[in-house]
C-alpha positions in Angstrom: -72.8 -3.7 -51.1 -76.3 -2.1 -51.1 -78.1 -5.3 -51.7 -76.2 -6.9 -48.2 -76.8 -4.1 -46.5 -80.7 -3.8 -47.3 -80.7 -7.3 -46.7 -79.0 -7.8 -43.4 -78.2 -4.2 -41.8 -81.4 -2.2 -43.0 -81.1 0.6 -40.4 -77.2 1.5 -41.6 -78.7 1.3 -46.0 -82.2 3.2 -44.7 -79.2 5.7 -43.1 -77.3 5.7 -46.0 -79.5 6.5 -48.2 -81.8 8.7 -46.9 -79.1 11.2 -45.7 -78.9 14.7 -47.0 -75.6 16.9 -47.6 -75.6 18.3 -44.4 -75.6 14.9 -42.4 -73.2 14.2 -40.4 -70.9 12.1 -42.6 -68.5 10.8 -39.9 -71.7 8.9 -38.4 -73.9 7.3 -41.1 -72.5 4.1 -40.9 -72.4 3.8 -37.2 -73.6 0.6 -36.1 -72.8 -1.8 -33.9 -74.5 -4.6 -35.3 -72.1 -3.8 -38.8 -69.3 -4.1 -36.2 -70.2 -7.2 -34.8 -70.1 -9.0 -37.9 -66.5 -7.9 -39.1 -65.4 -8.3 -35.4 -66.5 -11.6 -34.6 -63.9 -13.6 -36.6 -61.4 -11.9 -34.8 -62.9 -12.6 -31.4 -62.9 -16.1 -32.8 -59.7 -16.2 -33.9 -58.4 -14.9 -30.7 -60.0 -18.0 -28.7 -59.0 -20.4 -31.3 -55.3 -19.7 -30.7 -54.8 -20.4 -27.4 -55.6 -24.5 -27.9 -54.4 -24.0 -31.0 -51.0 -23.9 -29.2 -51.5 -27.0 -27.7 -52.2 -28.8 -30.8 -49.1 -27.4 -32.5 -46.9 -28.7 -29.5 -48.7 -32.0 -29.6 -49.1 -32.9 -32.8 -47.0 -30.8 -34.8 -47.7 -27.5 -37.1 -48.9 -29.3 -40.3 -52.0 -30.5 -38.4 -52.8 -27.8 -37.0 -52.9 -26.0 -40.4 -55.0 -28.7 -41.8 -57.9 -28.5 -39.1 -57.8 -24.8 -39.5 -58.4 -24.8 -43.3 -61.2 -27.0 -42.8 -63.0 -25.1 -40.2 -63.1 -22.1 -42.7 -64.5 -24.1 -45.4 -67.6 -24.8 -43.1 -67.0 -20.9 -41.8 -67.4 -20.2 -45.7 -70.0 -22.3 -46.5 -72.6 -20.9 -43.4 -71.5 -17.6 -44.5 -72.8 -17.9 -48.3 -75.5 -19.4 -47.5 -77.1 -17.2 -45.1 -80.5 -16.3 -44.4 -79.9 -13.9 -41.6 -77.6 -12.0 -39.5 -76.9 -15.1 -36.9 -76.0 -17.2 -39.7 -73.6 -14.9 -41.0 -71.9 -14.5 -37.5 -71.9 -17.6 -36.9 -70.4 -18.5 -40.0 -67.8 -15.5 -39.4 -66.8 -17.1 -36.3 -65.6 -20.6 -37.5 -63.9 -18.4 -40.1 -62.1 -16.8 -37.1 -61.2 -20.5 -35.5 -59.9 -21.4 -39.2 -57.4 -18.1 -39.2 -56.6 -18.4 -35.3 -55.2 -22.0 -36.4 -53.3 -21.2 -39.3 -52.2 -17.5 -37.6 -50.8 -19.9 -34.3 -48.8 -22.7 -36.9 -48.1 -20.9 -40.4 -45.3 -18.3 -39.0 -43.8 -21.1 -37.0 -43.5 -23.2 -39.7 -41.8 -21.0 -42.0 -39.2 -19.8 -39.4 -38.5 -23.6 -38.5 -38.2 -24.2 -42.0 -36.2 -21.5 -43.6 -32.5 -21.2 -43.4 -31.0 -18.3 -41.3 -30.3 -16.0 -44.4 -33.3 -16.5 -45.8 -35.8 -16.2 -43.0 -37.1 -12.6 -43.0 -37.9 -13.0 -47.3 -39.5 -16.6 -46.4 -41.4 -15.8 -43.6 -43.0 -12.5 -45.5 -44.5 -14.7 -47.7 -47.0 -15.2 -45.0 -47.8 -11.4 -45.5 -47.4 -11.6 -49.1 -50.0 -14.2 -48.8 -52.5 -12.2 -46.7 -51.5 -9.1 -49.3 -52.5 -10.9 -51.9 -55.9 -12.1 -50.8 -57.2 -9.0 -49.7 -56.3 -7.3 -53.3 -58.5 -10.4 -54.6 -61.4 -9.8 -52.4 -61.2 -6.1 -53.6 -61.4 -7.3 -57.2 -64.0 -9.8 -56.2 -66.2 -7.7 -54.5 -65.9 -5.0 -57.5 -66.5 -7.5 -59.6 -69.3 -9.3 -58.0 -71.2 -5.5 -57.0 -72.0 -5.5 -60.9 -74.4 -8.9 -60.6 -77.8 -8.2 -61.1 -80.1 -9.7 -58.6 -79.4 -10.3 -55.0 -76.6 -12.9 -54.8 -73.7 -10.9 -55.3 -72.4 -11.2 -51.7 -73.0 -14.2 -52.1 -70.7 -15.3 -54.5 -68.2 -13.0 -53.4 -68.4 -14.6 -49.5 -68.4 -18.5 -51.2 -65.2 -17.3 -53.3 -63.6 -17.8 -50.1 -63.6 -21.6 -50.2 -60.8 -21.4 -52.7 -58.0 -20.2 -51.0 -59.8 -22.6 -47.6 -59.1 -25.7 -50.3 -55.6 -24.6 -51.3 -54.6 -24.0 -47.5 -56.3 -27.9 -47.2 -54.8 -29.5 -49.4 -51.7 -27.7 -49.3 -51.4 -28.9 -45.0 -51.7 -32.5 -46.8 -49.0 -32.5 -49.2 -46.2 -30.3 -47.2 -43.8 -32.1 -44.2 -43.5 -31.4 -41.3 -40.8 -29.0 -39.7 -37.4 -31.1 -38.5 -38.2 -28.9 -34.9 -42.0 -30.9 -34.4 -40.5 -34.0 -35.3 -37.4 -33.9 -33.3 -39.8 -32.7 -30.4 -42.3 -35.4 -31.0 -39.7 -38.0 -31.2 -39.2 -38.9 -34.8 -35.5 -38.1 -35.0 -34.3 -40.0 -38.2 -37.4 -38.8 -40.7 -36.3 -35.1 -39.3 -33.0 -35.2 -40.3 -34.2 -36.6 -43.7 -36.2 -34.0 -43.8 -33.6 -31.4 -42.8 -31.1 -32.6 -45.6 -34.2 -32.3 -47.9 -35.0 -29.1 -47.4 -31.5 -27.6 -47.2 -30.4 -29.6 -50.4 -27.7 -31.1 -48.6 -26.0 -33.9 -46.4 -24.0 -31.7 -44.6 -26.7 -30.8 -41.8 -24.7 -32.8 -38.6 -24.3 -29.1 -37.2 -27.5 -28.0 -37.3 -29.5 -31.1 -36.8 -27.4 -31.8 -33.2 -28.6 -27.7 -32.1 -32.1 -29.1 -33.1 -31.9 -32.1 -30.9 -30.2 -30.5 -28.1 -33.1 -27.5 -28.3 -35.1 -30.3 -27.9 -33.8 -31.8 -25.0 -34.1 -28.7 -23.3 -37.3 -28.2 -24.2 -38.5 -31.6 -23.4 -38.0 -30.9 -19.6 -40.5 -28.3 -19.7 -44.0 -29.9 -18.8 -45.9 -26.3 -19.1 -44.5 -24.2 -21.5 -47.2 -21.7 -20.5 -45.5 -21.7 -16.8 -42.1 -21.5 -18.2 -43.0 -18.7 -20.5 -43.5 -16.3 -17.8 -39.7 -16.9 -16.5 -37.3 -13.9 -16.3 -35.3 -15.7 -19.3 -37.9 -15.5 -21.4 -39.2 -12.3 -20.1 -37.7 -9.6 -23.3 -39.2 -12.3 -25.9 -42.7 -12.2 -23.8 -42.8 -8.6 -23.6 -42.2 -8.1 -27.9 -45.1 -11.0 -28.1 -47.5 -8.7 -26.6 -46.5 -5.6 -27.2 -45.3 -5.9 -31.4 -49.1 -7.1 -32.4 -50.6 -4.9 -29.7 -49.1 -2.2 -31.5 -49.4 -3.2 -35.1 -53.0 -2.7 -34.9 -52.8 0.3 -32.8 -51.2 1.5 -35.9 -54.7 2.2 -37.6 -53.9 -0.1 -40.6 -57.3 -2.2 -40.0 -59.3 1.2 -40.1 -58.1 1.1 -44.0 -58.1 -2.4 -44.8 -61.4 -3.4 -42.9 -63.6 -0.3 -43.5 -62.0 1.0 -46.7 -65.2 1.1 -48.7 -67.2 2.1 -46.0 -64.4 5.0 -45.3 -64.2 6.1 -48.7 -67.8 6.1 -49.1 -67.8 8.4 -46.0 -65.5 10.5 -47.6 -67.6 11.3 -50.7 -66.8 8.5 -53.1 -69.2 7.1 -55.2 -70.3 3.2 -54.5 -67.9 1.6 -57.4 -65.8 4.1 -56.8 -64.9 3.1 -53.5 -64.6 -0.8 -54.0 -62.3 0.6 -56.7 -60.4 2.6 -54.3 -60.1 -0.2 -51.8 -58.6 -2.6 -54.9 -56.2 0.3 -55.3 -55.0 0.5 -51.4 -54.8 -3.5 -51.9 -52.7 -3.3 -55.0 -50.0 -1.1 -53.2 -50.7 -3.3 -50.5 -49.1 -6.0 -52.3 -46.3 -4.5 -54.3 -45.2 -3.1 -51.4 -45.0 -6.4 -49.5 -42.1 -7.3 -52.0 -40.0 -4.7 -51.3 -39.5 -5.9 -47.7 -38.7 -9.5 -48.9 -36.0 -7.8 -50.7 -35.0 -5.6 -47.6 -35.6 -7.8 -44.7 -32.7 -9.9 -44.9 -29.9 -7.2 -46.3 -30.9 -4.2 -44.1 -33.0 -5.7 -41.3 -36.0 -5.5 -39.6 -34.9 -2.2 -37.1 -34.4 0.0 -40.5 -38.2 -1.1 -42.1 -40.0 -0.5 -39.2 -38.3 2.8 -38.4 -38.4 3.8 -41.7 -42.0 2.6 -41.9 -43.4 4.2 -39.1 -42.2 7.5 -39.4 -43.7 7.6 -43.0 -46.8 6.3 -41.8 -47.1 9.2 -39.3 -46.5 11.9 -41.9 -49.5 9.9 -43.4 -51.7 10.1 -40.9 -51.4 13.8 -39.9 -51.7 14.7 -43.5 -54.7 12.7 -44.2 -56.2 13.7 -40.9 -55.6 17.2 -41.4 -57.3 17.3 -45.2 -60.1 15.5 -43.5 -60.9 18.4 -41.0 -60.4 21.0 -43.5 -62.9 19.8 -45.4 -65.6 18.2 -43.7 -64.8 20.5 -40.4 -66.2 19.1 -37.1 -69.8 18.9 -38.2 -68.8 16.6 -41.0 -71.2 18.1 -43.4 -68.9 19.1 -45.9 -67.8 17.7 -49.0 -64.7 17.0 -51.3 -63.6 17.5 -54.7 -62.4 15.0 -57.0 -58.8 16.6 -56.7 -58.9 16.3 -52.8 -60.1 12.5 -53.1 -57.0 11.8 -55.3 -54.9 13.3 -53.1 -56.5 11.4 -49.8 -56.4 8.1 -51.6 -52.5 8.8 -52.2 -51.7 9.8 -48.4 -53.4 6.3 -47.6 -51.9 4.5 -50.3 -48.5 5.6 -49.0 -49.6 4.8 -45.4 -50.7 1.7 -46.3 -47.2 0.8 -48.6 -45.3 1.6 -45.3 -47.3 -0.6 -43.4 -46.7 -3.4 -46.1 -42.9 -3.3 -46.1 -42.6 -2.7 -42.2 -45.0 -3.4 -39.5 -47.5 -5.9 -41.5 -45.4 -8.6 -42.5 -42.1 -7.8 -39.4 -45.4 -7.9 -36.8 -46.0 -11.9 -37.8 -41.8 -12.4 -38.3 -39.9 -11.1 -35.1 -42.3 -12.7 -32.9 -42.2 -16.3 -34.6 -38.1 -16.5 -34.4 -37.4 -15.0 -31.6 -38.3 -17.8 -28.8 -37.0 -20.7 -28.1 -38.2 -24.3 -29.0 -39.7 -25.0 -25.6 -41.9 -22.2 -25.4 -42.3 -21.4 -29.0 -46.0 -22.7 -29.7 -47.1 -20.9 -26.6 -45.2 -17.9 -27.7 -46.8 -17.8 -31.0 -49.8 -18.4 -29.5 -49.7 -15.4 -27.1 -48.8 -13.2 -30.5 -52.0 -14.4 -32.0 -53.8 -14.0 -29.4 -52.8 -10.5 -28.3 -53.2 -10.0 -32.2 -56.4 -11.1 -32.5 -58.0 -9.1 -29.3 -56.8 -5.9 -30.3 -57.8 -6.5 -34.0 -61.4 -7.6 -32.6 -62.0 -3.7 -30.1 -60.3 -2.0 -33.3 -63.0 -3.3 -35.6 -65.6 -3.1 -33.0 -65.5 0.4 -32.2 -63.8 1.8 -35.4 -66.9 3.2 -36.6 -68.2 4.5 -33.2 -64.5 6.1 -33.0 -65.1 7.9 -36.4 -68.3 9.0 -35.4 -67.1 10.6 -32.0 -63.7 11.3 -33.3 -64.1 12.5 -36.3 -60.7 13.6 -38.4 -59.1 13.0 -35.3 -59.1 9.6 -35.3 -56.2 10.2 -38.1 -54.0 11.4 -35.0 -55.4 8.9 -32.2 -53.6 6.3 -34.7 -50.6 8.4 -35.3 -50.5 8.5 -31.9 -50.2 5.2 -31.4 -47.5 4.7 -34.2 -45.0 7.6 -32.7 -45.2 5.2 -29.7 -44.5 1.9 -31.6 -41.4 3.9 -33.7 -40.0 5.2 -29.8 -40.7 1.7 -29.0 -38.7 -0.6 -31.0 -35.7 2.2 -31.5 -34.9 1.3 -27.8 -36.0 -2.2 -27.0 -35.8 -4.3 -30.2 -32.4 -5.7 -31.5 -31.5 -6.9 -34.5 -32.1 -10.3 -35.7 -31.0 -10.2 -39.1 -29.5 -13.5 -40.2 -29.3 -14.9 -36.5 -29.6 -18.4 -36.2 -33.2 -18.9 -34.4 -31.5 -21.5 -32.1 -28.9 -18.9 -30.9 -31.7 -15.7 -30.8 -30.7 -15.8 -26.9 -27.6 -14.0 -27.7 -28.9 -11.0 -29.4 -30.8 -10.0 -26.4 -28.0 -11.0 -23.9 -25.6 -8.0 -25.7 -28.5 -6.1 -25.7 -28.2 -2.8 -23.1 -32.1 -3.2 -21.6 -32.4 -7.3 -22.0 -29.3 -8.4 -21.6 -30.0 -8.6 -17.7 -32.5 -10.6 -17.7 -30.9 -13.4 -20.4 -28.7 -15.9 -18.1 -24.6 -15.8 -18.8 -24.8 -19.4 -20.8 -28.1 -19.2 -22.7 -27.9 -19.2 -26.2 -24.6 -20.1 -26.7 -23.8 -22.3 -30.0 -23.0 -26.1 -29.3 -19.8 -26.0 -30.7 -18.9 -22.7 -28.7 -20.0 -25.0 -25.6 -17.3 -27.7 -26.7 -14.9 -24.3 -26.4 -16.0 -23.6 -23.3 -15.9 -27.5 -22.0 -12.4 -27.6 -23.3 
């Protein structure tokens, strides 16, 4: 918004505005104070999960989701009421301590919760989530530009407190997972709460592979030790490489800066918030077709699928980019061309929505086992987090030295991640996350380093016994 950035970031507005056609359009936004303040929550957030791991372990996921919904309300409340650009980062970093909390327990919660069959569709809903509040704060920043006065941001930055009082009061209400209770010794409310949630009494099964994962993991003192063994080494290696290269994908470069891109591209002010609210709408939308995929044709098939399409994307978008605005970056587009760019990135960013968005938070939360779980999640976050945080730091540097290339830097990046999980990421469609071992023991890279009798199903053991 003009009034923010006069306010707050004078240099990039006085840039902004006083620019002629033949400025360099790839560069007026170039600043590293601009930067700071989106990537400062992420830096944050990065920190934040590592003890938020601990917390989860000790005293379960629903408190953990609690204390982080009440940091961001404070986060939010700094942030509206700002004065100056320390506020604001400060303000953007207890936001980035909320979402490091609830990014460490929320995906571990849903796995632990959901039943096998069911696990992709339930899990998305974490992604669905984070879909649906960025298409709000489009609409509410669209909405709030057209304030008169100087307060705009302001509202639109204290609208945040609303989903920060849902997330509260929703950590309140909701149990806790039959895994953190087991594991914290509370053995007879978490098989209540298993029959509860499965809508049955016929759990005996299920609950005895819960108690006996937690025996297991009850012998490991330092989960952050035992993470690092060669049984856990395929499950470590997805954990930093699957969010590592979900942001390598480019998809923050969109979501992030997609006012400020579109902008730089030769839309109007309203025209890019409204361009942003449509890349969020698609966003969404496209979020429910892998809830309806994930669990029938599985989570190889969306992110193959996804990345090749979001590669055709980025070459053609790239390419349309250099043909018109050239090297120099002081051309210019016609409305035509800026319909067509905002549907190459509309498709890239559906692709990203049904594949590696919401699969980047899934595989990685059901794929360890109970004793290193927290620290695996936390190692997802965090790995998450740090690339999000250099992404968003030197996105607009990058566009200013890369120009339309930085369309192909990211493509790149995604032929990688699409060579990447054809050969090293099995299938874990409708696996039981108790018996994920198994998967990667048949698998023909893995399978060496998963020992002979991991994973195997208690009453296979009784088989084996007998």
């Amino acid at each position: 918004m003009d009034v923010f950035l006069e306010d707050f970031f004078p240099g990039v507005y006085k840039t902004m505005k006083d620019g002629t056609k033949k400025e360099n359009q790839y560069c007026k936004f170039d600043s590293q104070l601009l930067t700071s303040f989106t990537s400062s929550l992420y830096l944050a957030g990065l920190v934040a999960s590592l003890f938020a791991s601990a917390i989860t372990r000790v005293f379960g996921r629903k408190v953990t989701m609690l204390f982080g919904g009440l940091i961001f309300l404070v986060g939010t409340a700094i942030n509206a009421a700002a004065i100056n650009v320390a506020m604001l980062i400060i303000g953007r970093l207890l936001l980035g301590v909320g979402i490091g909390f609830a990014n460490q327990s929320v995906p571990v919660y849903l796995s632990e919760m959901a039943p096998p069959q069911i696990r992709g569709a339930l899990n998305i809903g974490f992604q669905l989530a984070i879909t649906i509040g960025i298409l709000a704060a489009n609409f509410v920043n669209f909405g709030t530009n057209k304030i008169t006065g100087r307060y705009g941001w302001r509202v639109s930055i204290g609208l945040a407190a609303i989903p920060a009082i849902f997330m509260t009061i929703g950590a309140v209400c909701l149990p806790d997972t039959p895994n953190s209770l087991i594991d914290r010794g509370h053995r007879e409310k978490a098989k209540a709460i298993l029959m509860r949630i499965r809508g049955t009494a016929e759990v005996e099964e299920e609950f005895q592979d819960l108690c006996e994962a937690s025996e297991e993991s009850m012998k490991v003192d330092h989960p952050w030790k035992n993470i690092m063994e060669k049984k856990n080494r395929p499950q470590l290696i997805m954990a930093i490489m699957i969010p590592m290269l979900q942001q390598l994908t480019g998809i923050n470069v969109i979501m992030f800066y997609a006012p400020v891109l579109f902008k730089t591209l030769g839309f109007g002010n309203d025209a890019s918030l409204m361009s942003a609210a449509i890349t969020g709408v698609v966003n969404v939308l496209a979020t429910f077709v892998s809830i309806y995929c994930v669990d029938r044709y599985g989570r190889r098939f969306l992110f193959l699928e996804g990345g090749t399409q979001m590669i055709i994307c980025q070459i053609a978008v790239g390419t349309i980019i250099g043909v018109k605005f050239g090297v120099a970056g002081t051309g210019s587009i016609s409305k035509g061309v800026a319909d067509l760019l905002l549907l190459f990135i509309c498709v890239y960013v559906a692709a990203f929505a049904w594949s590696w968005g919401p699969l980047g938070w899934l595989v990685p939360s059901e794929i360890f086992s109970l004793e290193v779980r927290s620290a695996g999640q936390a190692i997802t976050v965090a790995v998450n987090f740090l690339f999000t945080f250099i992404i968003a730091q030197i996105f607009l540097s990058l566009l200013c030295h890369l120009k339309f290339g930085l369309f192909y830097f990211f493509g790149g990046f995604v032929v990688i991640a699409t060579i990447f999980i054809y050969f090293f990421l099995p299938e874990t469609r409708n696996v039981p996350i108790e018996e994920m071992n198994r998967v990667w023991k048949k698998h023909w890279f893995w399978g060496k380093y998963i020992p002979d009798d991991t994973g195997i199903h208690m009453s296979e053991k009784a088989k084996v016994v007998a």
